[in-house]
C-alpha positions in Angstrom: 12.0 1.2 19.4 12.6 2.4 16.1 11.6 0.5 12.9 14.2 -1.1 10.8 13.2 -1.7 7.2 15.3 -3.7 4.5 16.8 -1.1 2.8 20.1 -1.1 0.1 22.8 1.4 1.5 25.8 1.2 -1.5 24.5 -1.5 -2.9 24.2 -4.3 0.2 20.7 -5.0 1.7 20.4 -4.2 5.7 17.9 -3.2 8.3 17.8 1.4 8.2 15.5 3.2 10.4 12.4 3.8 8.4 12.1 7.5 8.8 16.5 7.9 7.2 15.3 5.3 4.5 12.6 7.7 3.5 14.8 11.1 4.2 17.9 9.8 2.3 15.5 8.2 -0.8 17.3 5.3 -0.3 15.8 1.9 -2.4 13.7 -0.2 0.0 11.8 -3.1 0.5 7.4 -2.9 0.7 4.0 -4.8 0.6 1.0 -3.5 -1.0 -2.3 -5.4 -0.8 -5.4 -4.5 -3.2 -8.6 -6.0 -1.6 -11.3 -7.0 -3.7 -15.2 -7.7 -4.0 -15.8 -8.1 -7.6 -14.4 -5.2 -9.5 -14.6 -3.0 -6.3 -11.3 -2.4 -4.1 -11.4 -1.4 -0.6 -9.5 1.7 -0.5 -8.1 3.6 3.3 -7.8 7.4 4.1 -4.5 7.3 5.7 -4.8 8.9 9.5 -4.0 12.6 10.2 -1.3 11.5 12.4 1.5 9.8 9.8 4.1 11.4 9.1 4.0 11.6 5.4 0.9 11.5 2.7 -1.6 12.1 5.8 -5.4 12.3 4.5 -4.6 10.8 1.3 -6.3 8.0 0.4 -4.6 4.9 -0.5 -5.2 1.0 -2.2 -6.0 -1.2 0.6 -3.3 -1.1 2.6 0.7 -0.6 2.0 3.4 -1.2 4.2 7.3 -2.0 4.7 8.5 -5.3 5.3 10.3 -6.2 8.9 14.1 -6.8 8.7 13.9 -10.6 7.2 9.9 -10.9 7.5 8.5 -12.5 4.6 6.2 -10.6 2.4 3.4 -12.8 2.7 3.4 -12.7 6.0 3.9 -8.6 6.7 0.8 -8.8 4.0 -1.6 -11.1 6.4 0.2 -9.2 9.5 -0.4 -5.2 8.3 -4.4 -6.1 7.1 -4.9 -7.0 10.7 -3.0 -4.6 12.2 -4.4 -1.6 10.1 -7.6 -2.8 9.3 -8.5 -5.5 11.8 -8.6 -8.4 8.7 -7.8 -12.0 9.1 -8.9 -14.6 7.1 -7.8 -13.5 3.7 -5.3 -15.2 1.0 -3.5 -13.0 -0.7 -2.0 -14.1 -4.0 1.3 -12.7 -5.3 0.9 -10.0 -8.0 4.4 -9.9 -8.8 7.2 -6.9 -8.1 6.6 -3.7 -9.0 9.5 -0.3 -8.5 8.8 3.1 -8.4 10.1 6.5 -6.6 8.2 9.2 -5.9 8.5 12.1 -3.8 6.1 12.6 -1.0 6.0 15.5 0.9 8.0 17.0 3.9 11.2 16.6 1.9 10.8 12.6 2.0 11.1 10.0 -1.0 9.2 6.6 -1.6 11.8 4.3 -3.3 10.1 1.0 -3.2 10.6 -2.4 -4.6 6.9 -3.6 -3.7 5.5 -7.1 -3.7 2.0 -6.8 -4.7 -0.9 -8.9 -3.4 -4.7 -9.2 -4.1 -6.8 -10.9 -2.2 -10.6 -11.3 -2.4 -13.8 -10.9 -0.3 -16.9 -9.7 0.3 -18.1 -6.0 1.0 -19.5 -7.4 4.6 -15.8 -8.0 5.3 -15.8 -7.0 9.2 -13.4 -4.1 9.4 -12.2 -3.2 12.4 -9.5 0.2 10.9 -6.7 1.6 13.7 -7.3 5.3 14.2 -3.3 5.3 14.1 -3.0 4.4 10.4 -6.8 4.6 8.6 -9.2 7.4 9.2 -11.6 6.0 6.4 -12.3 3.5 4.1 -14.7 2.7 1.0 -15.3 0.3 -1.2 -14.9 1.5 -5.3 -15.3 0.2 -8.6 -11.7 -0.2 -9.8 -13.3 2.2 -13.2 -14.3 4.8 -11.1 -11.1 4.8 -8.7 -9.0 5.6 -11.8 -11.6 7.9 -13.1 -11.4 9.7 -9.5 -7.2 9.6 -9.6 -7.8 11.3 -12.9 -10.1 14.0 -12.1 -8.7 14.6 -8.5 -4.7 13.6 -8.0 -4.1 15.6 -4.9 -6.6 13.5 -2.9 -4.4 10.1 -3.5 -1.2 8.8 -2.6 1.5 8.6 -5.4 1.9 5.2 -5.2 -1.7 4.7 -5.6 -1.4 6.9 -8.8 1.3 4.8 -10.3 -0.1 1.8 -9.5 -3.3 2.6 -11.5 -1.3 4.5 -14.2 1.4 2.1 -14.7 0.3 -1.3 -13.3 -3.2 -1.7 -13.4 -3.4 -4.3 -15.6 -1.0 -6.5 -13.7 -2.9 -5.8 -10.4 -6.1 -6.4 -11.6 -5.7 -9.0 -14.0 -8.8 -11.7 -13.6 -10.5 -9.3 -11.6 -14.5 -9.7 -12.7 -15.8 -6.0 -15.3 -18.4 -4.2 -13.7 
């Protein structure tokens, strides 16, 4: 079964196939979860296998919202689906917009909810070869230093979240 995604077609939300959402750029619905230990954020290497962005690395974990599934809850549902998390709260960051292109003739048009959630770098991972192929665990300094130096090795979302939201993702997040 295909996926449907909350998408606005002329101006009316309603469920699209994910892969014509991202073809026809249209504006659509997301998650993205930063989770932290301290000042570090776990970051993914998205899989080899997806269809767009693959071997990029990523914040935590980003996703699309089920047709009428709450944010909060596709948040808590995609960290144990992609990473094998449970346990965490995640606390509302706000909304955030952007569009960027990314790759293969395919567009990002998201209006994301974004999420934070702490815990500890023992946090038992358990990542699905069929969305992560690696994760670490990074100073949020150093990942925006490594964003700088190397873009190409990062997702464009992750790029304009650091650039362009940072301080509202990481606001009350401890300094190094």
């Amino acid at each position: 079964m295909k996926a449907l995604i909350p998408a606005w077609v002329n101006g009316t939300l309603r469920p699209v196939e994910k892969l014509e959402v991202h073809q026809r750029g249209l504006r659509h619905k997301a998650v993205s979860i930063f989770v932290m230990d301290g000042n570090r954020v776990l970051i993914q290497r998205r899989a080899l296998s997806k269809y767009h962005t693959p071997g990029l690395w990523a914040n935590t974990c980003c996703t699309h919202p089920d047709w009428a599934e709450d944010p909060a809850t596709c948040a808590t549902r995609r960290l144990r689906e992609e990473l094998g998390i449970t346990g965490l709260s995640c606390e509302h960051r706000g909304q955030v917009e952007y569009r960027a292109d990314v790759g293969n003739g395919l567009i990002e048009h998201e209006l994301v909810d974004l999420y934070l959630a702490r815990a500890s770098a023992d946090l038992p991972l358990r990542p699905n070869p069929d969305e992560v192929m690696q994760t670490r665990w990074v100073a949020a300094d150093v990942l925006t230093e490594e964003v700088d130096r190397h873009p190409e090795r990062f997702t464009p979302w992750l790029r304009i979240y650091l650039t362009e939201h940072g301080d509202q993702i990481f606001a009350s997040v401890p300094a190094q």
